[in-house]
C-alpha positions in Angstrom: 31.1 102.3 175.8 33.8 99.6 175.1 31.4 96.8 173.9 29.8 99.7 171.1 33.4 100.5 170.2 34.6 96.5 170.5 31.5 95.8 168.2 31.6 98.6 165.3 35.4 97.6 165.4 34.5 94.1 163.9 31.9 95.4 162.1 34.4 97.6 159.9 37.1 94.7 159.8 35.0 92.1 159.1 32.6 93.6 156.9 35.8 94.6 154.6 37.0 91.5 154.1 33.7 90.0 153.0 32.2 93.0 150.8 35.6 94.5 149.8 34.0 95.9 146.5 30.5 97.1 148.4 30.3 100.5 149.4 29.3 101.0 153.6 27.8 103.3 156.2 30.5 105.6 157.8 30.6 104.3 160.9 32.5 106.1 163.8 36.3 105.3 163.6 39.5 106.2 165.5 42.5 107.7 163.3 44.9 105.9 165.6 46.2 102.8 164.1 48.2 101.8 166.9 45.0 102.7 169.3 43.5 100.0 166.7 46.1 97.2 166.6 45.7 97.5 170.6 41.7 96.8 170.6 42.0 94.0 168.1 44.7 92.3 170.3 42.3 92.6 173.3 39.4 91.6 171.3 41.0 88.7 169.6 41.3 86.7 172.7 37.7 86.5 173.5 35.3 83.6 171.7 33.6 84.9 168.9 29.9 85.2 167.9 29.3 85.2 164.3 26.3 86.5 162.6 26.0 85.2 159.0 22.9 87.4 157.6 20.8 89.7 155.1 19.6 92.9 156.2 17.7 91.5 159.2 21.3 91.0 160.9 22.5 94.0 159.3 19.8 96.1 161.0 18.4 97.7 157.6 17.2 101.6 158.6 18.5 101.6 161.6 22.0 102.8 163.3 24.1 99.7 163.7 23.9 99.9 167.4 19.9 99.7 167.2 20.5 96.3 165.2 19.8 93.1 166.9 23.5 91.4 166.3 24.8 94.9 168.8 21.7 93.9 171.5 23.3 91.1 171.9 27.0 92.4 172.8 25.1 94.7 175.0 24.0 91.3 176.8 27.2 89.3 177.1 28.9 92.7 178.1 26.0 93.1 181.1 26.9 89.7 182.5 30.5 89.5 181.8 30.8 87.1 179.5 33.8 87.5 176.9 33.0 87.1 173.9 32.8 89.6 171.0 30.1 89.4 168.3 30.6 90.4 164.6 28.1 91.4 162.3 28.4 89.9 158.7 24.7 90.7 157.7 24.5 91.9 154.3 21.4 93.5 152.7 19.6 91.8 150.1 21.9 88.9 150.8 20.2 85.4 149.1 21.6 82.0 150.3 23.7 82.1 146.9 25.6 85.1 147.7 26.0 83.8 151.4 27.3 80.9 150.4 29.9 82.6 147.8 31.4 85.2 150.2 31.3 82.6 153.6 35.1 81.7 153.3 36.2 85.2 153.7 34.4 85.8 157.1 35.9 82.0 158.1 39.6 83.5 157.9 39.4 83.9 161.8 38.8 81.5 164.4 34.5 81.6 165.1 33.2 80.5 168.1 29.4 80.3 167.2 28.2 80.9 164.0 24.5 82.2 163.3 23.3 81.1 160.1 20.6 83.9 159.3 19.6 83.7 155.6 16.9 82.5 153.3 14.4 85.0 153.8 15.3 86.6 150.2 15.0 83.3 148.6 11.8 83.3 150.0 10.7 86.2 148.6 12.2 85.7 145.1 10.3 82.4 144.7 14.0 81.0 144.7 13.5 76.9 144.1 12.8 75.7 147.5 15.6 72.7 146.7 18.3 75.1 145.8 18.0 77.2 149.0 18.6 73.9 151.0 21.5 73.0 149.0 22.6 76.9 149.8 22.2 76.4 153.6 23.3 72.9 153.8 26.5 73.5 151.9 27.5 76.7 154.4 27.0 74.4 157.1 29.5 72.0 155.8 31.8 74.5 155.1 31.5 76.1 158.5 31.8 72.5 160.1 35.2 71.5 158.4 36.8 74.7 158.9 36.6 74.1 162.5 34.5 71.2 163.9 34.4 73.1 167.5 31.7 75.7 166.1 28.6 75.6 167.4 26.2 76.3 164.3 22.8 78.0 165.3 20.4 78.3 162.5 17.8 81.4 162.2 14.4 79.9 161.2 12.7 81.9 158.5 9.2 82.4 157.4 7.6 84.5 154.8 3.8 85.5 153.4 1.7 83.7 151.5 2.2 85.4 148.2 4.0 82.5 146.3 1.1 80.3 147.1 0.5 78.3 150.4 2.0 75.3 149.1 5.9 77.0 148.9 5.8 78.7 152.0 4.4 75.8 153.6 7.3 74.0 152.6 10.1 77.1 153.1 9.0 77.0 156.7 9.7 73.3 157.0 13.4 74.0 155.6 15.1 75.3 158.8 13.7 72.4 161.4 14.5 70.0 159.3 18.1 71.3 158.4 18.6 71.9 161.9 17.7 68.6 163.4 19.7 66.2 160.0 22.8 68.8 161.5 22.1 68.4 165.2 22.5 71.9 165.5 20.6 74.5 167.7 17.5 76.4 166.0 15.7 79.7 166.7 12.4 78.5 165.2 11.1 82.1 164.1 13.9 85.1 164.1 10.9 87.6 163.5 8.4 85.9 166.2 6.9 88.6 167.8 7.2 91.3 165.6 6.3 89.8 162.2 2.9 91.4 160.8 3.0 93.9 163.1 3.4 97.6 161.8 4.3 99.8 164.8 7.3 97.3 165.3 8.6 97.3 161.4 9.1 100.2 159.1 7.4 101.7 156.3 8.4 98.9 154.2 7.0 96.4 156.4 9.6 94.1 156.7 12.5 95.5 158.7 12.0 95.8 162.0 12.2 99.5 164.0 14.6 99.6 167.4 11.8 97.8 169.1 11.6 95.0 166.9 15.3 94.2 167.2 15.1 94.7 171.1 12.3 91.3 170.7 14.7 89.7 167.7 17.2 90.3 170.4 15.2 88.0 173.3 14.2 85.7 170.4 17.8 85.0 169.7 18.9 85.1 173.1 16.8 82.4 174.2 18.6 79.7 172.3 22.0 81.2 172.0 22.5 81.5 176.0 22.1 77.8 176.2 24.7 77.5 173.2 27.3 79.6 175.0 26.8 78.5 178.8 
């Protein structure tokens, strides 16, 4: 399927260029540069959809094609719109790290980026003030690389176990960033599938195929009005 092939394409290149030093899945490749060079000039001159993330976006467990960021290719592909997503979801990604490997994946022209990190934060009991700085500061930088990205925020939330106070106040992080930056907001990446086990793996966290088909809708609810 071209959008599968179009996608893991951008997965490999991008994924390179912002985790040169951390070791990846073998994904399924052609030996053919010049088969290569060929797909990235097609692909190249389509918008791009970014996704900025921890192991959520990176579809932890799963084949990459399960992984919510490759649901959503599947969609523009189905209704003909071009763009091509990349995946830049990282596992155990914190808004630190994000923040320190962002300029790489900025090297290319990016249509729409989605901002999907924090949830580690949250569940290090990272200072509440430093992962705002973390996420505020990637939205500037994103902003003055090109002013013409549209900037959609993934809202987070996490369980009670740093007390109700903190997560109280980790929920109220993404609104807030999102309406001081006039940018778009999916209230609650996990709504849905959060809390419930036959929809996350063992670890309870992750979602299973299902789950990503529902992060999937939850996404494309606010991203189809970004793009139309």
């Amino acid at each position: 399927m071209r959008y599968l092939l179009k996608f893991r394409y951008f997965f490999v290149f991008i994924f390179l260029i912002s985790c040169r030093d951390t070791p990846s899945k073998s994904l399924d490749a052609t030996d053919d540069s010049n088969s290569s060079e060929n797909n990235v000039e097609d692909v190249i001159s389509e918008k791009v959809i970014l996704f900025f993330g921890d192991s959520l976006t990176a579809g932890y467990g799963l084949e990459l094609e399960e992984a919510f960021p490759a649901l959503i290719q599947n969609r523009l592909d189905s209704l003909n719109l071009e763009y091509t997503v990349i995946n830049s979801g990282l596992s155990g990604e914190t808004t630190s790290g994000g923040r320190n490997r962002l300029n790489w994946v900025l090297n290319q022209k990016v249509d729409v980026f989605v901002l999907e990190l924090g949830a580690n934060d949250g569940l290090r009991g990272i200072p509440l003030n430093e992962t705002l700085k973390n996420l505020q500061a990637m939205i500037d930088v994103v902003k003055e690389k090109n002013a013409d990205t549209k900037i959609v925020l993934a809202g987070m939330q996490i369980p009670p176990n740093m007390g109700p106070e903190y997560t109280t106040e980790f929920r109220k992080i993404f609104p807030e960033l999102a309406e001081e930056n006039q940018i778009a907001l999916i209230p609650f990446l996990l709504e849905g599938v959060a809390g419930i086990p036959e929809l996350n793996l063992e670890d309870g966290i992750h979602p299973t195929p299902e789950g990503h088909k529902i992060v999937r809708d939850n996404v494309w609810s606010v991203l189809k009005t970004v793009i139309e």
